[in-house]
C-alpha positions in Angstrom: 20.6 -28.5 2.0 17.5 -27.9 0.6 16.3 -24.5 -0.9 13.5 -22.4 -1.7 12.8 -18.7 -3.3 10.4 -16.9 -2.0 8.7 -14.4 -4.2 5.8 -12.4 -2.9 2.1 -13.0 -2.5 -1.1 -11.5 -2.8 -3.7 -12.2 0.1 -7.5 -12.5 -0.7 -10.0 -13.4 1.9 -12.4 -16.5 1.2 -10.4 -17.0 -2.5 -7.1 -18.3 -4.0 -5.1 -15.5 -5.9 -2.1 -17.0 -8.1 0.0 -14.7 -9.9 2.4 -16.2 -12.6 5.9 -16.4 -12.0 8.8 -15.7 -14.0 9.9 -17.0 -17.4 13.0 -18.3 -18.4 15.7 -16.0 -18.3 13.3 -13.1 -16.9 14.5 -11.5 -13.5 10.7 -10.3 -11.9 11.6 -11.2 -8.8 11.8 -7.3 -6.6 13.1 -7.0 -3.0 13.0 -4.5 -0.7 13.2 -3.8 3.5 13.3 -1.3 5.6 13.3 -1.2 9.4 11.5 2.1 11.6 12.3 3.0 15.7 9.2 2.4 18.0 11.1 2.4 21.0 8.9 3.2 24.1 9.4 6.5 26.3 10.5 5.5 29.5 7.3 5.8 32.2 4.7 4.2 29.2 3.4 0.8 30.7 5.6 -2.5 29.8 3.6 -5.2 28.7 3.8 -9.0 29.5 1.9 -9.4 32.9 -2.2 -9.2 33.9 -1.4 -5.8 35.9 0.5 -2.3 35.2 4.0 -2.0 35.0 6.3 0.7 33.8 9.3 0.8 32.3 12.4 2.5 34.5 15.2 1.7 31.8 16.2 1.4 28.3 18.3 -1.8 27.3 18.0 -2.0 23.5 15.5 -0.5 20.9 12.7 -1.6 19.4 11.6 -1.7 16.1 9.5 -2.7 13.3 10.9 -4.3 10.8 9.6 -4.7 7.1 10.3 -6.9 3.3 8.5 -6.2 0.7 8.6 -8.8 -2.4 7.4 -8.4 -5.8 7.0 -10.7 -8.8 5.7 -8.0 -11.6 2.4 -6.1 -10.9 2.1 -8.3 -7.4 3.3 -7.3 -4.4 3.3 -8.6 -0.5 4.5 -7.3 2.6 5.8 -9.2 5.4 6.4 -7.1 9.1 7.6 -7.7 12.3 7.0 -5.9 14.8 8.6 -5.7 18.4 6.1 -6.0 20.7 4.0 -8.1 22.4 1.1 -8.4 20.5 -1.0 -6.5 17.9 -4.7 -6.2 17.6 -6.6 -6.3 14.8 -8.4 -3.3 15.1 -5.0 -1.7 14.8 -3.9 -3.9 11.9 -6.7 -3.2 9.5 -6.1 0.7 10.2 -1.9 0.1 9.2 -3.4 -2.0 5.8 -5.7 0.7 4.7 -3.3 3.4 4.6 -0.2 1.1 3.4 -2.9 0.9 0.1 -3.4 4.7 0.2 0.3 5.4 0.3 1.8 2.7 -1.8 -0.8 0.8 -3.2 -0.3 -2.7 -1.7 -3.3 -4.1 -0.9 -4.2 -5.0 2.6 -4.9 -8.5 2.5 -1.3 -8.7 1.3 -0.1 -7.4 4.2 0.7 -9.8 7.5 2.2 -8.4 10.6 3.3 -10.4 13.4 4.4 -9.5 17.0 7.2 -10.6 17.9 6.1 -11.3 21.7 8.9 -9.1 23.3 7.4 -8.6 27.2 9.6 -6.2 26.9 8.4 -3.7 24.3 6.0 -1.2 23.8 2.5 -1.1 25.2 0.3 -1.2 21.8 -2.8 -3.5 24.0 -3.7 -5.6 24.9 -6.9 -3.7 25.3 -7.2 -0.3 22.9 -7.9 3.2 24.0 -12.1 3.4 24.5 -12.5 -0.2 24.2 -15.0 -0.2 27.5 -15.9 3.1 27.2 -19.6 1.9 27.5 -19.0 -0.5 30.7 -20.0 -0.6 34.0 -17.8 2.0 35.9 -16.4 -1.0 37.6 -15.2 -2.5 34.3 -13.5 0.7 33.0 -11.5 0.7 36.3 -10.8 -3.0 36.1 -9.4 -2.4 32.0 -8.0 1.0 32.6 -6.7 1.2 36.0 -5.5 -2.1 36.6 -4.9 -4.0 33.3 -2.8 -3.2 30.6 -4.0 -0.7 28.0 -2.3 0.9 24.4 -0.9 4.1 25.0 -2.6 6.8 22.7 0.1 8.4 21.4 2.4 5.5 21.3 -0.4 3.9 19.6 -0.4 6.9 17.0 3.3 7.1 16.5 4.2 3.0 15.9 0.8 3.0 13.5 2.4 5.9 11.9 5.9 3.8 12.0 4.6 1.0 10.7 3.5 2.2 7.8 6.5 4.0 6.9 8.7 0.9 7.3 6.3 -0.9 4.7 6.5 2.1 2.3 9.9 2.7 2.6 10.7 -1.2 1.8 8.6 -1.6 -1.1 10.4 2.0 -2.3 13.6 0.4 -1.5 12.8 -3.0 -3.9 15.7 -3.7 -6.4 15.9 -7.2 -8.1 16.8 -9.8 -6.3 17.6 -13.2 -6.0 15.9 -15.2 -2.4 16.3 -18.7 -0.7 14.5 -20.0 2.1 15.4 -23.0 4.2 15.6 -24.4 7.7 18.5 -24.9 10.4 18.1 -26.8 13.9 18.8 -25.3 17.4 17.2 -28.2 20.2 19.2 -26.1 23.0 17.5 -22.6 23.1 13.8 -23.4 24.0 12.2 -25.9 26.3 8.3 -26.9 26.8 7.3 -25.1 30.1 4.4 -27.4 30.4 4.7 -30.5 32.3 3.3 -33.8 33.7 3.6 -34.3 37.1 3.4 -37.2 39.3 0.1 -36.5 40.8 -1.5 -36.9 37.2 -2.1 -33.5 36.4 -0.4 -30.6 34.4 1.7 -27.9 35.5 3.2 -25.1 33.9 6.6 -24.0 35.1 6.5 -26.3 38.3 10.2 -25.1 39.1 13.3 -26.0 38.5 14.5 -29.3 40.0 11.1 -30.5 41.3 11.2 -34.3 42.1 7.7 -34.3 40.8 8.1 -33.8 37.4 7.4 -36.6 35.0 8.1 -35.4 31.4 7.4 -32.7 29.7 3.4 -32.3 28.5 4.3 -30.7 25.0 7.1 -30.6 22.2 9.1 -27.9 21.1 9.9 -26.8 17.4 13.7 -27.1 16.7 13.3 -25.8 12.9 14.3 -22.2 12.3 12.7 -21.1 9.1 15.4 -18.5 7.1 14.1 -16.3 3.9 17.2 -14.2 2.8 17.3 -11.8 -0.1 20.5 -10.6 -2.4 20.6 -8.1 -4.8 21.8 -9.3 -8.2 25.5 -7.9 -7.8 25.4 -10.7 -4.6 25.1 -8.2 -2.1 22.9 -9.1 0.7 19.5 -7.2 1.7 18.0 -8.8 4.6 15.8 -12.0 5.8 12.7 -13.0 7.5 13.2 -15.5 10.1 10.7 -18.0 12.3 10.9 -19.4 15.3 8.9 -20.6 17.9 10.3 -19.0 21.8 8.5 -16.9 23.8 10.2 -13.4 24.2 10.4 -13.3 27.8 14.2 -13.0 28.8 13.9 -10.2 29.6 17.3 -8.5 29.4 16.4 -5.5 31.8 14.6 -2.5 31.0 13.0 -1.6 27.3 14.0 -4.5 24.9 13.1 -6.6 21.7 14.5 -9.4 24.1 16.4 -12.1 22.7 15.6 -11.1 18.7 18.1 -8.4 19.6 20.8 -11.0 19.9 19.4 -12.5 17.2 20.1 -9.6 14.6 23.1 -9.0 16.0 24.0 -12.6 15.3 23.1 -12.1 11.7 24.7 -8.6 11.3 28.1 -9.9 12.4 28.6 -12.2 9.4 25.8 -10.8 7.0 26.6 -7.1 7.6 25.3 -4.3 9.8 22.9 -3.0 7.4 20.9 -6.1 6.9 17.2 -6.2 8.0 16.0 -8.8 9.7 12.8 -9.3 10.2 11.4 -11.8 13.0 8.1 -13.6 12.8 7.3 -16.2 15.6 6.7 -19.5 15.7 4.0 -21.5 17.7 5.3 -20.7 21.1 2.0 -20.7 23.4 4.0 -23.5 25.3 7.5 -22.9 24.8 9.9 -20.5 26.3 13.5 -20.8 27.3 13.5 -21.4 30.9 14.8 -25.1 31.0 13.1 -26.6 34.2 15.0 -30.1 34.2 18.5 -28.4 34.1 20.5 -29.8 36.7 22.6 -26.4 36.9 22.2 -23.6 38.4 22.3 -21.5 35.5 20.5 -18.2 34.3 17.2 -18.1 32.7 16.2 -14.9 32.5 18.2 -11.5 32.1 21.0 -10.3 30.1 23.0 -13.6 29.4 19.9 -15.4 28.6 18.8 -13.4 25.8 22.4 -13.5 24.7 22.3 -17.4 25.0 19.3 -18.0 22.8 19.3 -14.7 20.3 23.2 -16.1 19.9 22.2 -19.4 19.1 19.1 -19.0 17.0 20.9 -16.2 15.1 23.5 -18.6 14.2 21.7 -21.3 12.9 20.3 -18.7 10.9 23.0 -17.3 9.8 24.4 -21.5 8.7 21.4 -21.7 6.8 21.5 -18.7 4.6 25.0 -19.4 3.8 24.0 -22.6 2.8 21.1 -22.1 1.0 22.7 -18.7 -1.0 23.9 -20.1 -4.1 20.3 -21.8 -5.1 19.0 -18.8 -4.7 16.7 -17.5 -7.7 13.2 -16.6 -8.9 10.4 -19.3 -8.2 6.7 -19.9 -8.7 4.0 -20.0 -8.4 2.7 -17.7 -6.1 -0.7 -17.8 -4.4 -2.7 -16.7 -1.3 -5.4 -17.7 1.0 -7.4 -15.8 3.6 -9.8 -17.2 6.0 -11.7 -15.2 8.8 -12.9 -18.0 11.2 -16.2 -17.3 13.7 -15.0 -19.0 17.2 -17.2 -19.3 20.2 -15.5 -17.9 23.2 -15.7 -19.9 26.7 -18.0 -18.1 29.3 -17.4 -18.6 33.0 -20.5 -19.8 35.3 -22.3 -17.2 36.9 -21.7 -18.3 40.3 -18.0 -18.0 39.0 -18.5 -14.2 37.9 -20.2 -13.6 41.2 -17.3 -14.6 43.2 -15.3 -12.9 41.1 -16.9 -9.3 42.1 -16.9 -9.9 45.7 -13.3 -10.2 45.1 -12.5 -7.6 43.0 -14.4 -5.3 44.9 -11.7 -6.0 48.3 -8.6 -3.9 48.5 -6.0 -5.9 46.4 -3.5 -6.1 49.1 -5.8 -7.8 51.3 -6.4 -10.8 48.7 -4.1 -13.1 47.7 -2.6 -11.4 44.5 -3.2 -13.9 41.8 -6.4 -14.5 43.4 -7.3 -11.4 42.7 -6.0 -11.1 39.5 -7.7 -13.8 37.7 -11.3 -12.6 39.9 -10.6 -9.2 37.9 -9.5 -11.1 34.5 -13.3 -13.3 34.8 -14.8 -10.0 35.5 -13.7 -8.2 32.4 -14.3 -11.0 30.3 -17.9 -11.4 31.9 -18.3 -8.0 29.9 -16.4 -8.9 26.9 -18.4 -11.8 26.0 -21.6 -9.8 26.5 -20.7 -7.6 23.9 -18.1 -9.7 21.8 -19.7 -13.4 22.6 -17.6 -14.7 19.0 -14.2 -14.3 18.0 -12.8 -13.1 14.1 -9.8 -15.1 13.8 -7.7 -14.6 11.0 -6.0 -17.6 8.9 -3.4 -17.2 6.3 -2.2 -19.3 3.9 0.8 -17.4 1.8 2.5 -19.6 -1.0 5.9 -18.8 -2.5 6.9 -21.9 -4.5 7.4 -25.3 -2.8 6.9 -23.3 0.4 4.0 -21.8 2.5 3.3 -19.5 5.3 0.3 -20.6 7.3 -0.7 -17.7 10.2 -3.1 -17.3 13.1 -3.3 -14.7 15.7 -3.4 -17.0 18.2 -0.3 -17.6 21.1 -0.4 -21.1 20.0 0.5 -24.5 21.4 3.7 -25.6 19.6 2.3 -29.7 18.6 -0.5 -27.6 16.3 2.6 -25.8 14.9 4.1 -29.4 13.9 0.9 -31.2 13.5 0.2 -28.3 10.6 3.7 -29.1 9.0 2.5 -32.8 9.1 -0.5 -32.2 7.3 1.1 -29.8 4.9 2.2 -31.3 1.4 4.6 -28.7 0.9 8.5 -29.5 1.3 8.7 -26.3 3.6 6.0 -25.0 5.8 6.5 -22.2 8.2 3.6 -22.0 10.9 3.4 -18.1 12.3 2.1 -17.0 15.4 0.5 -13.6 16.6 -0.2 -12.5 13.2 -2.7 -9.6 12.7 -4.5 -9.9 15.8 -4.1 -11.5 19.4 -6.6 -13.6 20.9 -4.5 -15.4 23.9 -3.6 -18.6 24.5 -5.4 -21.7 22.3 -4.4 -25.0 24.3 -4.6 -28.4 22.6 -8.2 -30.3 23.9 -5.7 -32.8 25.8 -4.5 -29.5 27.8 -7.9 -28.6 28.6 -9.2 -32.2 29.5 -9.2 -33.5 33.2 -5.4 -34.3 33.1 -4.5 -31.1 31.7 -4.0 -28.2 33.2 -1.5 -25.0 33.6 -1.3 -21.6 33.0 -2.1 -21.3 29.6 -5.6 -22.9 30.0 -6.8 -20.2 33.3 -10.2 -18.6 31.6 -9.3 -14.6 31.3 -10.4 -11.7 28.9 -7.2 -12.4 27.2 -7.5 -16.4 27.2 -10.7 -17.6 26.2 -11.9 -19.5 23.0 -13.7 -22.7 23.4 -11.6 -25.9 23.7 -11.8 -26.8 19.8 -10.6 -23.6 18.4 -7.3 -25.0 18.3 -8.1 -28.4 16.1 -10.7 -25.4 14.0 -7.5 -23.0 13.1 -5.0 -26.0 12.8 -7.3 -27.7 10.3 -8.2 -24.2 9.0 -4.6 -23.8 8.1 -4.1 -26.7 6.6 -7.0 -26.8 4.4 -6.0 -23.5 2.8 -2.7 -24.6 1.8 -4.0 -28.1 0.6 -5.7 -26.1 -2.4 -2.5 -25.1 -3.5 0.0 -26.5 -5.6 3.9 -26.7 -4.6 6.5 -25.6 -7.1 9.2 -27.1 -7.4 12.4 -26.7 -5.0 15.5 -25.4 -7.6 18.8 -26.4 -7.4 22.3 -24.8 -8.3 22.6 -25.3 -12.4 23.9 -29.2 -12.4 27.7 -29.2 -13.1 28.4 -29.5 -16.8 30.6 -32.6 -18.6 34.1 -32.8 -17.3 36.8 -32.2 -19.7 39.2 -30.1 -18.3 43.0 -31.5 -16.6 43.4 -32.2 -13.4 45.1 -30.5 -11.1 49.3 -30.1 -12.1 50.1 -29.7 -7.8 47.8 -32.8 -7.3 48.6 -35.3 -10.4 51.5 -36.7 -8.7 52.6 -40.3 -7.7 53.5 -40.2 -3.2 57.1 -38.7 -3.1 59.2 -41.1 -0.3 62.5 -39.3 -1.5 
């Protein structure tokens, strides 16, 4: 199998940063994680839906998880996070004090959400975010829709950082190997083509009007894993593209539970692992062409694919360990792209109050649901009429991380890796921000259709911001230059004996 190092990386927005790697015989390379508890309080909202829920029950907890790498003076910081999503209002806060405390700068920083439903409630709007709307708004955001809890807001900010500091205190030198296993059986499109010529997302299992699924999924699971010199391993960083919504009952990283578990069994109960998703806008792991009747959510689900994604993992860091070594070079790009959002007709808005204003159990729920979500974005685009969305471009050798905040249709994920030039490309979602759901322009066109493409205040960026960040992405990491992939030293000259058992003639008596 092939194998990469990753080293570390130091982010600069708008300009390429390359550090040197190490020379021959030098050991630069620094590693270093650390995970932190941001388990919810039972009673704090639970994410995942357009309305309030609460949790009732605690199933597994949730944390953040963070590796720091270092090649000499440079350092980068790579954090996931279980929960649903992030905002960046919240990230730039983490990245100013991670500089204050341990000096790594804050474009070197990414944080991703892992997209647990399940997890705490850190948005998706912020605390005083509509403070100066309508006094319909505020009750629309506040009352009805789902809003960070202050304090829990304080104490995983708080958390956060300390997982980051902690890791980079924690750095010893290290060897590191990246590479990719396969799992087809875990995750499924839920987007599909139906007989009547139009797109629908989860039409149901079994339904005779399916044609084929409307989108692909990503098989690859992208594995970093770092050892100490003496061989002994530290933790990983893995990608993958599944929604987290198992949902195993009560509080819960969902199935990335099962998927350290997976990796703790063989790689020891001490390892980090740190989870950073893949482009899964479209993909989750309800299968609706199984024949079976089966389950799709709940406990044995997020066994099923945490169990099987965790053990393709797990295949490819034993692979991959003895390559492992120091690589370079390592460089950076930042990008903050300026994208339109989509504004609904007036007429549309209008409807929408007459709706909202009606007692919610006297209108059909998801009709009044998405008459609230048109509302509130009504207000947002007044205010915030153009999106910051964040592109990252992080090189570590003959690989490279490419990021957007975006929950992001899974053929951009492998339309990036196409366009890419490096050997390994790793496409992360939901990093440093969340701006909803960006559909490809074939979803949003006359035949498209589904879930993902309704207009809300979470959901909204005009139909080409998908081709813009895709072609964002790979721009940045078409300015750099791959390093080469190493290999285990090449065998030396043979000029020992064979085997004495072995160098025999066959024995019939």
């Amino acid at each position: 199998m092939k194998a990469i190092i990753l080293l570390g990386a130091i982010l600069c927005l708008g300009s390429v940063v390359t550090m040197p790697g190490a020379r021959a015989g030098e050991a630069a390379f620094q590693a270093g994680f650390a995970e932190r508890d941001i388990t919810p309080d039972i009673g704090m909202e639970a994410p995942g839906g357009y309305g309030k829920a609460y949790h009732q029950s605690l199933h597994d907890p949730c944390k953040v998880r963070a590796a720091v790498f270092g090649d000499g003076p440079s350092r980068v910081a790579i954090v996931g996070v279980d929960t649903i999503g992030i905002r960046r209002a919240t990230v730039m806060a983490i990245r100013k004090e991670i500089e204050e405390k341990c000096g790594i700068k804050p474009e070197a920083v990414m944080i991703a959400a892992s997209h647990s439903h399940a997890a705490g409630p850190l948005g998706f709007f912020l605390p005083g975010e509509f403070d100066d709307a309508s006094p319909l708004v505020k009750s629309l955001v506040y009352d009805k829709t789902v809003t960070a809890n202050p304090a829990y807001l304080a104490r995983a900010t708080r958390e956060i950082v300390a997982a980051v500091v902690a890791a980079d205190a924690s750095k010893v030198t290290a060897i590191a190997a990246a590479g990719f296993g396969r799992e087809e059986q875990a995750a499924f499109n839920r987007r599909f083509r139906m007989r009547d010529g139009s797109s629908m997302t989860h039409p149901g299992q079994g339904n005779p009007d399916i044609v084929e699924p409307a989108g692909p999924i990503d098989p690859q699971v992208g594995v970093l894993g770092a050892w100490s010199k003496d061989g002994q391993f530290l933790g990983c960083v893995v990608n993958f593209a599944c929604h987290g919504t198992t949902g195993p009952g009560g509080i819960s990283a969902d199935w990335i539970y099962y998927l350290e578990k997976t990796i703790r069994g063989l790689m020891g109960d001490k390892a980090i692992v740190v989870f950073v998703p893949g482009m899964a806008g479209d993909v989750t792991q309800v299968n609706n062409r199984s024949p079976y009747q089966i389950k799709q959510f709940g406990e044995v689900s997020a066994r099923y694919v945490g169990g099987r994604v965790g053990a393709e993992a797990v295949k490819t860091l034993v692979s991959f360990e003895q390559a492992a070594g120091p690589l370079s070079p390592v460089a950076a790009q930042n990008e903050v792209l300026k994208i339109k959002r989509r504004a609904p007709k007036p007429e549309r808005v209008a409807h929408a109050l007459e709706i909202v204003k009606q007692d919610p159990a006297k209108v059909d729920a998801t009709e009044w649901t998405f008459a609230k979500e048109l509302v509130v974005l009504d207000a947002r685009i007044k205010k915030e009429p153009v999106a910051d969305v964040e592109v990252q471009a992080v090189q570590v050798g003959p690989a490279v991380f490419l990021s957007c905040p975006a929950e992001y249709f899974c053929q951009f994920g492998l339309d990036i890796k196409a366009g890419s030039k490096f050997p390994f490309t790793f496409p992360v979602s939901l990093a440093n921000d969340c701006v909803g759901y960006v559909p490809t322009e074939e979803a949003l066109s006359p035949h498209g259709g589904g879930y993902e493409t309704r207009l809300t205040s979470y959901t909204n960026l005009e139909p080409a911001a998908g081709r813009q960040i895709a072609d964002a992405m790979i721009g940045l990491s078409a300015q750099l230059q791959p390093g080469a992939v190493p290999q285990p030293p090449p065998l030396p000259k043979f000029e020992g004996q064979p085997w004495s058992y072995g160098r025999v003639p066959p024995e019939l008596d």
